[in-house]
C-alpha positions in Angstrom: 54.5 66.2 15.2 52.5 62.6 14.2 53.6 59.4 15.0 56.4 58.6 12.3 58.1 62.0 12.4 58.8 62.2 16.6 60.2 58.5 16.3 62.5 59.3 13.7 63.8 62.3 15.6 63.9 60.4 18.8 66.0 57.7 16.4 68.0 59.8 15.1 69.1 61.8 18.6 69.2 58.2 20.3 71.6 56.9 17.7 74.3 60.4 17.8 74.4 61.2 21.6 74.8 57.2 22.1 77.8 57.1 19.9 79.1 60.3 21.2 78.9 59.2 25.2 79.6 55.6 24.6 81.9 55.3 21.7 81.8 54.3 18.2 82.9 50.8 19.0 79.5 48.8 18.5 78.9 50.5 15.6 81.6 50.3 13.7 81.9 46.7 14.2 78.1 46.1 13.1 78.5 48.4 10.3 82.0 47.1 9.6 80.9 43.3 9.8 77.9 43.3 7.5 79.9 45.4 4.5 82.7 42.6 5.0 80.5 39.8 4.6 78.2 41.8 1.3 81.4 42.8 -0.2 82.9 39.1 0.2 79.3 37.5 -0.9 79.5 39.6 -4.0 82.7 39.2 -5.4 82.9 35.5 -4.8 79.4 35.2 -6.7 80.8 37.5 -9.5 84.0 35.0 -9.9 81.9 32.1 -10.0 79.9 34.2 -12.5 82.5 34.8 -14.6 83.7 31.0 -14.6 80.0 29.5 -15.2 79.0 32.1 -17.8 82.2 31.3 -19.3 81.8 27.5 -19.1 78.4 27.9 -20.4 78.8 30.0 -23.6 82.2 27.7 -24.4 79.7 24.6 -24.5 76.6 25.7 -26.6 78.5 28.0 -28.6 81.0 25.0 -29.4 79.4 22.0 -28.7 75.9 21.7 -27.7 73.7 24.4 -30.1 71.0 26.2 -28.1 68.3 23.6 -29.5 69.4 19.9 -31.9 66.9 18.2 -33.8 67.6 15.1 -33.8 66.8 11.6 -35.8 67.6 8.2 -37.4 67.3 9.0 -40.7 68.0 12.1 -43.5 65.2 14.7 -42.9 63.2 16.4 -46.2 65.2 19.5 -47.3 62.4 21.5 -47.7 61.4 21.0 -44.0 64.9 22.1 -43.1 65.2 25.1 -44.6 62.0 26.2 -42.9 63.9 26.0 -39.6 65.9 29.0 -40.2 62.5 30.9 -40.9 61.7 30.0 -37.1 61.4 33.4 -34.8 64.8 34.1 -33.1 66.8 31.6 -35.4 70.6 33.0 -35.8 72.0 30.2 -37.4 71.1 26.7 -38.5 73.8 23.6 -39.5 74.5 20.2 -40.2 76.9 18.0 -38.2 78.0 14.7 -37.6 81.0 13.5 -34.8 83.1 10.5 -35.2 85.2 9.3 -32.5 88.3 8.3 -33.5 92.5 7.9 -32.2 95.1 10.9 -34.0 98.2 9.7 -34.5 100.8 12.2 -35.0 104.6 12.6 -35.3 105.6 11.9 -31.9 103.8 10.6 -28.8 101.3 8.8 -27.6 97.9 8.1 -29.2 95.2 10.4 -28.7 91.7 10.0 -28.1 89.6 13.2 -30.9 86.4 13.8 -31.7 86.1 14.9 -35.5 83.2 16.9 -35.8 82.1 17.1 -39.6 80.5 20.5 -40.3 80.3 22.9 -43.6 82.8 24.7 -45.0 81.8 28.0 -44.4 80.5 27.1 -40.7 82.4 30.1 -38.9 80.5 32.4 -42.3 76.9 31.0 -41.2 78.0 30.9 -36.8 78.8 33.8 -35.9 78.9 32.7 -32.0 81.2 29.6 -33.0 83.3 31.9 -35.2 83.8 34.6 -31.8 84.6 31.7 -29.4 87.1 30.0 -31.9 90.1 31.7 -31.5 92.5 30.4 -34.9 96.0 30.8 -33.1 97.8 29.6 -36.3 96.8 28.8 -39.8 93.2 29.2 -40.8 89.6 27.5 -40.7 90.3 26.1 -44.2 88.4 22.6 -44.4 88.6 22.4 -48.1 89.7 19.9 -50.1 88.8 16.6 -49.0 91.4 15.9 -46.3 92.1 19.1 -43.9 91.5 19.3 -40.2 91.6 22.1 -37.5 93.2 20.9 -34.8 92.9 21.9 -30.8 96.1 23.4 -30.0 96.6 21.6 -26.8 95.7 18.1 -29.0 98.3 19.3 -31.8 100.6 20.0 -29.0 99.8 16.4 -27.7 100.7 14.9 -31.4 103.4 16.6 -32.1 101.9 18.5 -34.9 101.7 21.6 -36.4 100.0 23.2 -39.6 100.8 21.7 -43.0 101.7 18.2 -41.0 99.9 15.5 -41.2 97.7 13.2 -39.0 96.8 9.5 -39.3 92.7 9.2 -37.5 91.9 5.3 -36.6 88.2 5.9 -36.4 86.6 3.3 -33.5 83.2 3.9 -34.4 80.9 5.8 -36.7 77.6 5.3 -38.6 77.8 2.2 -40.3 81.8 1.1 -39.8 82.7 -1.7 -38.9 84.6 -1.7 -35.2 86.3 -4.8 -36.4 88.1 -3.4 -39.4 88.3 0.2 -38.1 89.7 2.4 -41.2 92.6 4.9 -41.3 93.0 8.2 -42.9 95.5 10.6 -42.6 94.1 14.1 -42.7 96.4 17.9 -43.2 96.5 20.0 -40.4 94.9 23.6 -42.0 94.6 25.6 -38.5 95.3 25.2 -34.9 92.3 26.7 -32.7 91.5 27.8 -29.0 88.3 27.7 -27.9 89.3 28.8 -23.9 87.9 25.3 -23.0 90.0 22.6 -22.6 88.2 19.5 -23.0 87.9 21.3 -26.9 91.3 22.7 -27.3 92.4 18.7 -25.9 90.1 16.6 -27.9 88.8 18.1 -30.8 89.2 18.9 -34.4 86.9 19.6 -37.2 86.5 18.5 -40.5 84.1 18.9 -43.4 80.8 17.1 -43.7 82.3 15.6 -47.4 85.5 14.8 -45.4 83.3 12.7 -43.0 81.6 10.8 -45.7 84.3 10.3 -47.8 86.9 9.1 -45.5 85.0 8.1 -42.8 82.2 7.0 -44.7 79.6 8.7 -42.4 76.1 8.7 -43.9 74.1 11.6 -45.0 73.4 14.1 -41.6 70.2 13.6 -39.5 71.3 16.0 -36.5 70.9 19.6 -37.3 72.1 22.5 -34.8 70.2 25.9 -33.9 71.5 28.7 -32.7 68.8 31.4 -31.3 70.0 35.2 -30.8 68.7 34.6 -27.4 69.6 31.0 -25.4 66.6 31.6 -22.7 64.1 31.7 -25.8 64.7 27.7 -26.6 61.2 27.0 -25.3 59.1 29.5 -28.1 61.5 28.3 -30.8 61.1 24.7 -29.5 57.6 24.8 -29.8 58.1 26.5 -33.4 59.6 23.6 -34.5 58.0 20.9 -33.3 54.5 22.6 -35.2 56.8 22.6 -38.4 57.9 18.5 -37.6 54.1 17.7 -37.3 52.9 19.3 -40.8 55.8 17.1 -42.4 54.4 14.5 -40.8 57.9 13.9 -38.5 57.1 14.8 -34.9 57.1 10.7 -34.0 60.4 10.3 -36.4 62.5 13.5 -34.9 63.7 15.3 -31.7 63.9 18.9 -30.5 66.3 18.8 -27.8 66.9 22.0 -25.8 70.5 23.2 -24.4 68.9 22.8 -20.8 67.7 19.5 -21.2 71.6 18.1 -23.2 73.3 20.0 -20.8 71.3 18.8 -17.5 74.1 17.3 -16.1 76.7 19.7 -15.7 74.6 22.8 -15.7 72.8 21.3 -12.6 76.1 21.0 -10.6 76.6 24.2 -11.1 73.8 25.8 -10.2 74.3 23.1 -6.9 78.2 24.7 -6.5 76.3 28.2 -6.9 74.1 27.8 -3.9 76.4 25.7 -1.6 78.9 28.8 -1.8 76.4 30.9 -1.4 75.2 29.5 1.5 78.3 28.8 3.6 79.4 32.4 3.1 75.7 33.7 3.6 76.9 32.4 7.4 78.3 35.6 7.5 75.2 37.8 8.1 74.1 35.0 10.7 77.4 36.4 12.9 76.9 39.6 11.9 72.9 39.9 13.0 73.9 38.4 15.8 76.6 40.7 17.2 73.7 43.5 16.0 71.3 42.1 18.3 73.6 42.1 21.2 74.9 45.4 20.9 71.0 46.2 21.0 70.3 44.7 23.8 72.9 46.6 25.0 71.8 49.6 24.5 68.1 49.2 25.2 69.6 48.3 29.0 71.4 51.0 28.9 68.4 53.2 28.1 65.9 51.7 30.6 65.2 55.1 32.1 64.6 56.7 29.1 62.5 54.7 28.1 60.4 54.5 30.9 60.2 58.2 30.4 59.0 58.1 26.7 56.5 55.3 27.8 55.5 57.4 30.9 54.4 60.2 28.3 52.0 58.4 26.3 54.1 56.8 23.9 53.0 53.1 23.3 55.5 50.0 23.7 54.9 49.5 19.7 56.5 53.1 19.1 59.5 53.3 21.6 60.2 49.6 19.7 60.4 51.4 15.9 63.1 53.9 17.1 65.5 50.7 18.1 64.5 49.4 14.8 65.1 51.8 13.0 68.8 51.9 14.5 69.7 48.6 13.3 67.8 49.4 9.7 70.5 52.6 9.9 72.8 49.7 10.6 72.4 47.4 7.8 71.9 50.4 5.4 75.0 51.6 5.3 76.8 48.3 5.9 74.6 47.0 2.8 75.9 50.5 1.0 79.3 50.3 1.8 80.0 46.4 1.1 78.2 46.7 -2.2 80.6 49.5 -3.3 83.5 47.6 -2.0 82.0 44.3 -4.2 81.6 46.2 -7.0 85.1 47.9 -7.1 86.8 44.6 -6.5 84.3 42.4 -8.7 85.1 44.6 -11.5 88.9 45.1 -10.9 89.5 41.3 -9.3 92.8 40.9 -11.5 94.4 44.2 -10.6 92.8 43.0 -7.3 95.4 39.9 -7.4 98.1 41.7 -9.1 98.6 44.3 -6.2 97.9 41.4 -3.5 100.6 39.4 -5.0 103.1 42.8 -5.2 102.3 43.1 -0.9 103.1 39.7 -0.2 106.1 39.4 -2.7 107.4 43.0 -1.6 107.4 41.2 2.5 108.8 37.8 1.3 111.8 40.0 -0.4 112.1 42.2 2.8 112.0 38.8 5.0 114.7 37.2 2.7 117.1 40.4 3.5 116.6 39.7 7.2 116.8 36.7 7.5 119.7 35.9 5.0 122.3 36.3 7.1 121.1 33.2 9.3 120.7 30.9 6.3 117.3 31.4 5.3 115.9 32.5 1.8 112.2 33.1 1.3 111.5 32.9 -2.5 109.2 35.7 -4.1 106.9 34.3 -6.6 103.7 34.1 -4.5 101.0 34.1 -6.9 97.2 33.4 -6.5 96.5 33.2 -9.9 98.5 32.4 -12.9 98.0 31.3 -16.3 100.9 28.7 -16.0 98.4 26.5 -14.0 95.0 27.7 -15.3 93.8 27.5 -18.8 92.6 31.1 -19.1 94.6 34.3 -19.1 93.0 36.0 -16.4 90.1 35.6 -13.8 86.6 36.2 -15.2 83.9 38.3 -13.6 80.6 39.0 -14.2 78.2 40.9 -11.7 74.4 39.6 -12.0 72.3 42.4 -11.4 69.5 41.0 -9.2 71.8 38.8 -7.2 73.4 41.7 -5.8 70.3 43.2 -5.0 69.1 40.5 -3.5 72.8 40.0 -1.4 71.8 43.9 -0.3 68.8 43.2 0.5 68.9 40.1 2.8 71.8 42.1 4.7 69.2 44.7 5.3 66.7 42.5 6.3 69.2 41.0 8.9 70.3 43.7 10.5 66.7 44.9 11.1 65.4 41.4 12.2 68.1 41.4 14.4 67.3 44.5 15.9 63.4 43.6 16.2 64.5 40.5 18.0 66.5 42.6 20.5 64.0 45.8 21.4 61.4 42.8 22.5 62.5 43.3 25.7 61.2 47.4 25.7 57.6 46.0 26.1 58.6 44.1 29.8 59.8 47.4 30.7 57.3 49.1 33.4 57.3 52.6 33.9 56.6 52.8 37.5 59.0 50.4 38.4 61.8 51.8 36.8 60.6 55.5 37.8 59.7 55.0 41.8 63.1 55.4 42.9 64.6 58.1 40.4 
């Protein structure tokens, strides 16, 4: 029998007879701790997943375009239509924005960005077309004075399709601020874009609406889409090297969706790692109730292995077998908390939905009770609902590699834990703990 196979054996044997003369307790509770805290690390990175990717795809599908190339004057059509030819290119479009105050039937003025883009926009952007959900009416910005309206603005105006909407624009292009112009615009389509800054304070127009009401001159921002966001840099580079042989690196800008979006996508990679720290904790009171259950058991086993030692075996060997307890340890807490993070991560809503139907179902049976004595416990517990949140249920999205890597440092933990606590095998003599016995 070599080295690796006896200590396995004597691992093995050492971790069943101690669970059948001294209970399961310890165990269970190592084992039990480190799945709660991977199963809770998981699904709470999942959510946040869900709500980030979402947050993300809402603003460079709608808003920002995965790369803008920017400038202070009209740029040569022949070097635009090159950029379409650019590796990766999905889509490529003109835009302007003019900030302006909607007017409607009813209410209060309301702060809207018009952003001027072609006709057939949601023909040539497919990802604007898939995150543009047209609730009622249609993306029909023909004619020379249409709109599509946010919902929630519409809402705000008092408006609906076929009305129309008076837009005091404050500043654009070469208007005057001191004799801001009016023009009253017909509501086409109402739109949801699952973002509510959007839905709130947006609507969009045509690029001939924006020049001939708002007197917006010709477009110098152009918008890329890529097939893949995370390839900005090689399509960056591609058009840069097509700016220079026009002569127009010095006179435009290639801005990329990481560098428009610092800002906000920084905080959220910030939010990411804060929650992942403080719940990381976890494994910090889990490895530390593996180390003392341990050093537990290595007290409890001081003759034993004084016996193993007394046979040949060296300090560096009898240490592996403990170790290799606590790696049995954190493998199957590791196991069974990523199959618990998975289940729930993927079914969070019916997750909520049969949380809410425990708690409502005790709040009913406490209103029985305690009904006679004047009390009434209302049932309409929920922990999520659409009546507060702007989305219709809760997002999730599992990212490969960080649940590996949430298995992984649970695995890792229970067996540094348990490295920590066999130390004390090598202090263990022998001859002292054999004289007497």
């Amino acid at each position: 029998m070599n080295r690796l196979n006896w200590i396995w054996f004597v691992a093995r044997r050492h971790f069943r007879t101690r669970r059948r003369e001294k209970g399961h307790t310890a165990a269970v509770l190592s084992v039990s701790g480190l799945a709660v805290g991977v199963m809770t690390l998981v699904a709470v990175l999942a959510v946040m997943n869900g709500f980030q990717f979402s947050t993300i795809e809402g603003i460079l599908e709608v808003n920002s375009y995965h790369l803008r190339v920017e400038s202070s004057e009209p740029m040569p059509t022949a070097m635009v239509a090159r950029f379409g030819s650019v590796p990766g290119v999905s889509a490529v479009l003109p835009f302007v924005e003019v900030q302006s105050l909607g007017r409607g039937l009813f209410g209060e003025p309301q702060a809207s960005l018009l952003r001027g883009v072609p006709q057939d926009a949601l023909e040539r952007d497919g990802g604007l077309a898939a995150r543009l959900d047209i609730v009622r009416g249609e993306f029909d910005l023909s004619g020379g004075d249409t709109v599509v309206l946010g919902a929630e603005l519409a809402r705000a105006l008092g408006v609906t399709v076929g009305d129309s909407v008076s837009f005091l624009t404050l500043s654009s292009g070469q208007i005057d601020v001191r004799r801001p112009r009016e023009s009253a615009l017909f509501v086409t389509g109402l739109f949801r874009s699952g973002f509510l800054d959007y839905d709130r304070g947006w609507g969009f127009i045509s690029l001939d609406t924006a020049g001939d009401r708002f007197e917006v001159d010709e477009q110098a921002t152009w918008g890329i889409k890529l097939h893949d966001r995370f390839a900005d840099r090689r399509a960056a580079t591609a058009l840069r090297a097509i700016l220079a042989e026009y002569g127009w690196e010095s006179r435009a800008e290639v801005v990329s969706w990481r560098t428009f979006n610092r800002a906000i996508f920084g905080a959220l990679r910030v939010e990411k790692l804060m929650m992942s720290l403080l719940i990381g904790l976890i494994f910090v009171v889990v490895g530390a109730n593996i180390y003392q259950a341990l050093r537990r058991s290595v007290s409890e086993r001081t003759e034993e292995i004084a016996v193993i030692k007394a046979m040949g075996a060296p300090p560096g060997s009898v240490r592996l077998v403990f170790v290799i307890e606590g790696l049995i340890i954190g493998l199957l807490g590791g196991a069974l908390g990523m199959a618990a993070g998975l289940a729930v991560s993927v079914n969070i809503n019916e997750v909520f939905a049969f949380a809410e139907v425990i708690v409502n179902g005790l709040a009913d049976v406490a209103s029985l009770l305690l009904y006679p004595f004047g009390f009434f416990a209302a049932s309409d517990f929920a922990i999520f609902s659409p009546t507060y949140f702007y989305i219709e249920e809760v997002p999730s999205r599992v990212v490969l590699w960080e649940a590996a890597g949430i298995f992984l440092f649970a695995f890792l933990s229970a067996g540094i834990a348990a490295l920590g606590a066999s130390a004390q095998i090598t202090r263990i003599k022998p001859s002292d703990v054999l004289r007497y016995q």
